[in-house]
C-alpha positions as CSV (number, residue, x, y, z in Angstrom):
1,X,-215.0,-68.2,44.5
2,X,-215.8,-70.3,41.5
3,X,-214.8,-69.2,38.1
4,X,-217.0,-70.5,35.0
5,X,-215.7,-71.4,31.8
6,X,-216.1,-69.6,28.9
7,X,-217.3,-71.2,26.0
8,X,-217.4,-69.3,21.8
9,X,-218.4,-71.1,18.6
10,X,-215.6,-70.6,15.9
11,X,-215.9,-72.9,12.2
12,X,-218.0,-75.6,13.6
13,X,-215.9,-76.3,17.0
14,X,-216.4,-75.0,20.4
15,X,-213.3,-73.3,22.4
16,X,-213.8,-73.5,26.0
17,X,-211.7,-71.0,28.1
18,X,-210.1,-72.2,31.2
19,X,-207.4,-70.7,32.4
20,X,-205.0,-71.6,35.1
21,X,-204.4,-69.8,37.8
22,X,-200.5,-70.4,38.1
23,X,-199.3,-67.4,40.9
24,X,-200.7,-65.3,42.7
25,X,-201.6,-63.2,40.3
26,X,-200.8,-64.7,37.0
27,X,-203.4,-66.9,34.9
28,X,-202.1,-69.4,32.1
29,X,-204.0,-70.0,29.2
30,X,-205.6,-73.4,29.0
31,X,-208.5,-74.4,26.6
32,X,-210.3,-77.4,25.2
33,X,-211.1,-77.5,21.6
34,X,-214.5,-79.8,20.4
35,X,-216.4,-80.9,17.5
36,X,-219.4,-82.8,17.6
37,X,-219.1,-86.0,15.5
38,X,-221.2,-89.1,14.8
39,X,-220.9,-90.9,18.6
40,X,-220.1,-87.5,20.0
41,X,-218.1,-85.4,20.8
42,X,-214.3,-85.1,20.5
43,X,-212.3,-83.0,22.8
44,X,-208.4,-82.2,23.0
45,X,-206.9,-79.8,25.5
46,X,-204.4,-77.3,25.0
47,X,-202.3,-74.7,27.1
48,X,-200.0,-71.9,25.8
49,X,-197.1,-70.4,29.0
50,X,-198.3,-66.8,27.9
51,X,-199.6,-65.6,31.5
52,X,-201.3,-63.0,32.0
53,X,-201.8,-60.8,35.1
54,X,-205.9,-60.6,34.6
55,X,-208.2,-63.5,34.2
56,X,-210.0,-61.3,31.1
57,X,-207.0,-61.0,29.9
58,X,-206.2,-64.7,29.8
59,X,-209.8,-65.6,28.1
60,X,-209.2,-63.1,25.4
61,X,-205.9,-64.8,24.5
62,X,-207.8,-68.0,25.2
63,X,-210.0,-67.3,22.4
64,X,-207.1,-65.7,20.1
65,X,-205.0,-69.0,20.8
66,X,-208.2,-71.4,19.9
67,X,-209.1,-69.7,16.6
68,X,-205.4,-69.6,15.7
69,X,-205.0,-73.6,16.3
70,X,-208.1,-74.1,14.2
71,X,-206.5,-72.1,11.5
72,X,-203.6,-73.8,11.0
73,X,-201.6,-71.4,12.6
74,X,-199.9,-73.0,15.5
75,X,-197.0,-75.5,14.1
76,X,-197.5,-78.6,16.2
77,X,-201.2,-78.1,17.6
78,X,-203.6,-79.2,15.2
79,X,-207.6,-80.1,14.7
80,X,-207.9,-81.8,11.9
81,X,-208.4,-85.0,13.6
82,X,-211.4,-84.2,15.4
């Protein structure tokens, strides 16, 4: 079975959820973070090891994770050069 991505618009960039599936029944949190830009757009990945036992579960934190990297609030994982 094919899983689709899930895709939310937070302060002009677009956080797609992907998560991994990593065990059996564990899912790792995996996203990709865009902005639109003049010659389009820019795109940077980023995963967190927090697993998760439900694939919801995982694209809640996916989204959590994305806003919190926008924010500043991640030291080391940034956006400000997209």
């Amino acid at each position: 079975m094919m899983q689709t991505r899930e895709i939310k618009e937070y302060k002009k960039f677009v956080i797609e959820a992907d998560p991994q599936r990593v065990e059996k029944k564990k899912w790792k949190t995996y996203i990709v973070i865009s902005r639109e830009r003049a010659g389009g757009p820019r795109i940077r990945p980023f995963e967190d090891d927090v697993t998760f036992e439900k694939r919801l579960d995982a694209i809640r934190h996916c989204f959590d994770f994305g806003k919190r990297i926008i924010d500043g609030e991640i030291d080391g994982m940034t956006v400000e050069d997209l």
